[in-house]
C-alpha beads as a LAMMPS data file, in Angstrom:
LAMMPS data file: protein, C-alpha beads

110 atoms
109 bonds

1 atom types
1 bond types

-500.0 500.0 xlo xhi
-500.0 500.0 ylo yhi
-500.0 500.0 zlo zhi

Masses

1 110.0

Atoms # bond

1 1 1 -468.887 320.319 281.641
2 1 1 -468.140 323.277 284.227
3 1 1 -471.687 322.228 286.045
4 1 1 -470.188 318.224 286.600
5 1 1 -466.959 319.394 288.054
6 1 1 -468.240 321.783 290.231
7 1 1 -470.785 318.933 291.405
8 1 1 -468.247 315.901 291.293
9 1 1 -465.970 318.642 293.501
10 1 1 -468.818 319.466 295.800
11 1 1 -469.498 315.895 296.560
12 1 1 -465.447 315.261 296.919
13 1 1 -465.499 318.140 299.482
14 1 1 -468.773 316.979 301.738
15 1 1 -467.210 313.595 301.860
16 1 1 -463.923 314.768 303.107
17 1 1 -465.717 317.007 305.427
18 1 1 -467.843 314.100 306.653
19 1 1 -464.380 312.182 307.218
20 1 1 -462.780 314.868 309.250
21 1 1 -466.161 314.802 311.539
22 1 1 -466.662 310.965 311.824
23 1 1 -462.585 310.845 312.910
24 1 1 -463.738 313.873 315.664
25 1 1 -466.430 311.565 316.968
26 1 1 -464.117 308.814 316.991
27 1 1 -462.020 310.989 319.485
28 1 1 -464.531 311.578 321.717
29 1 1 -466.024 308.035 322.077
30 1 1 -463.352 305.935 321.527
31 1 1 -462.050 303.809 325.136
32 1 1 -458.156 304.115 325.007
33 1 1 -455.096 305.782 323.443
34 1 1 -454.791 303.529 320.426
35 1 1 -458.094 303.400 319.367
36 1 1 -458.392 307.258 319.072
37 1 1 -455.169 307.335 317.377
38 1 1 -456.597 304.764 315.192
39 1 1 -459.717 306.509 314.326
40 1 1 -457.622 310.051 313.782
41 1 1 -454.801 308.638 311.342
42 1 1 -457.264 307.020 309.586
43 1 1 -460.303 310.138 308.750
44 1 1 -457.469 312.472 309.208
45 1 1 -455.284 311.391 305.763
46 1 1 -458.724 310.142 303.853
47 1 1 -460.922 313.315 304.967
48 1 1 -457.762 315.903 303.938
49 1 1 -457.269 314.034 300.743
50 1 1 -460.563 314.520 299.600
51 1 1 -460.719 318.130 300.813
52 1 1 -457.538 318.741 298.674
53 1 1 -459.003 317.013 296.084
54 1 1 -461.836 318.601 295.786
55 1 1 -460.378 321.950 295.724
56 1 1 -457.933 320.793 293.171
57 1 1 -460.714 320.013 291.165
58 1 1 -462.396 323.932 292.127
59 1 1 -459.137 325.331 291.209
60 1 1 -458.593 323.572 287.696
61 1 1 -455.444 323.284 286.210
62 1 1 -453.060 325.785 287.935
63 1 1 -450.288 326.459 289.872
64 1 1 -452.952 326.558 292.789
65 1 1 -453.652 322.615 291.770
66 1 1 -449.802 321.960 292.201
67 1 1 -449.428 322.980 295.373
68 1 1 -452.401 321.496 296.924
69 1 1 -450.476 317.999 295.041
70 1 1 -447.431 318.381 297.126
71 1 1 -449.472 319.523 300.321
72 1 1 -451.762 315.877 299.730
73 1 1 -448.815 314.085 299.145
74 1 1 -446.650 315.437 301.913
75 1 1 -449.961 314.395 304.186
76 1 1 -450.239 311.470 302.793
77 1 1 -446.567 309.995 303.837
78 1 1 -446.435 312.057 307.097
79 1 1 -449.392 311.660 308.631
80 1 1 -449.250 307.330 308.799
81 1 1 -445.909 307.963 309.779
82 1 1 -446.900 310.396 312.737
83 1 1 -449.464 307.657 313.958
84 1 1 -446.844 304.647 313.787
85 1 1 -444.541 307.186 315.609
86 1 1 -446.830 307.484 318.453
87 1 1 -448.201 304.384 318.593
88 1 1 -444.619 303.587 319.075
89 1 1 -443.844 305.152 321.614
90 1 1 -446.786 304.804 323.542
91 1 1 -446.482 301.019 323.587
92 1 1 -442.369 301.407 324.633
93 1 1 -443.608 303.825 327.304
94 1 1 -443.693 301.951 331.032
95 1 1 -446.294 303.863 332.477
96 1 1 -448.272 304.002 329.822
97 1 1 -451.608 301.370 330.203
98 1 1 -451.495 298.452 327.427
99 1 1 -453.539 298.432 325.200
100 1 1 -457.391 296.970 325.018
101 1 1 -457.382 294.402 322.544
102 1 1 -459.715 292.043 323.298
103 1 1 -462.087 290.431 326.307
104 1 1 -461.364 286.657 326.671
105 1 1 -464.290 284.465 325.480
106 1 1 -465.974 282.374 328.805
107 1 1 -464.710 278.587 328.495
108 1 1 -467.707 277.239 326.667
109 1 1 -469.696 274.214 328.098
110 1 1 -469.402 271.571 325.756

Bonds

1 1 1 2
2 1 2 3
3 1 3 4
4 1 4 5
5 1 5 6
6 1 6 7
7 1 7 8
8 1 8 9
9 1 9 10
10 1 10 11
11 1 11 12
12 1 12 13
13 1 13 14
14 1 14 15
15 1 15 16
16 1 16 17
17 1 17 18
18 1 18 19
19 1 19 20
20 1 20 21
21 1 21 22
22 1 22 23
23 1 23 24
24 1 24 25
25 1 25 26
26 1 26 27
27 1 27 28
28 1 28 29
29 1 29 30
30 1 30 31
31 1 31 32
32 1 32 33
33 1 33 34
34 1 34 35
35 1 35 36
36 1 36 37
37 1 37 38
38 1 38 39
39 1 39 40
40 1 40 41
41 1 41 42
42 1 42 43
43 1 43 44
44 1 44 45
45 1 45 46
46 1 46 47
47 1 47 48
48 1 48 49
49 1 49 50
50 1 50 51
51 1 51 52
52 1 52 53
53 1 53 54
54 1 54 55
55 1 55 56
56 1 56 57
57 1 57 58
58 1 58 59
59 1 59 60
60 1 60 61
61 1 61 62
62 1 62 63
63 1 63 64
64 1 64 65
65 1 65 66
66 1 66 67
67 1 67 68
68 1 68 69
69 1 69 70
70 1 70 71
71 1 71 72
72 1 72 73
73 1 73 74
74 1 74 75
75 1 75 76
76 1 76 77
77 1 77 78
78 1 78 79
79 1 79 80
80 1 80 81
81 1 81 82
82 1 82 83
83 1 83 84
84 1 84 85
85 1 85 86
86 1 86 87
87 1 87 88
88 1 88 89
89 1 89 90
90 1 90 91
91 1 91 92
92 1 92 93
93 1 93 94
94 1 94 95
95 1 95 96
96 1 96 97
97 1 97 98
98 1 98 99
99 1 99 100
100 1 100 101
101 1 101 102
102 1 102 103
103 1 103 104
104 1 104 105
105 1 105 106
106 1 106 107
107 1 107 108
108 1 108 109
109 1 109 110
């Protein structure tokens, strides 16, 4: 039973991991403001929740296991919040570009 945790954890962990480096990609080759901040809100709260709970599942049930609960919970409602915030504000700001959201279609020919 011991050998399927650790394995179930290890495969919780490498996703998370692979989150967290698919949202740093995302950084680097997304166009604009709101598409990065897109791309990081979203692999930021999924790749930490599976990194916290995969160690939850290393640590078993402890104290250690309660904390990482409130730490992935605490994440969980401030981190969406954080992005809304910004997006927010970067849309109210004047100098700040709009943002992409689509090309307009050429008029068709029929």
């Amino acid at each position: 039973m011991a050998v399927l945790i650790d394995l179930l954890s290890w495969l919780i962990l490498l996703g998370g991991v692979a989150f967290a480096l698919i949202g740093s990609v995302g950084l680097l080759r997304m166009p604009d403001f709101y598409t990065r901040l897109h791309a990081a809100g979203i692999t930021d709260t999924l790749g930490a929740g599976l990194i916290l709970l995969g160690l939850m599942l290393q640590a078993g049930w402890t104290l250690i296991s309660v904390k990482l609960l409130l730490i992935l919970i605490f994440l969980w409602f401030t981190g969406p919040i954080a992005t809304h915030a910004l997006s927010r504000a970067a849309l109210l700001d004047p100098d700040n570009p709009p943002p992409i959201l689509h090309e307009e279609a050429p008029p068709s020919k029929s």
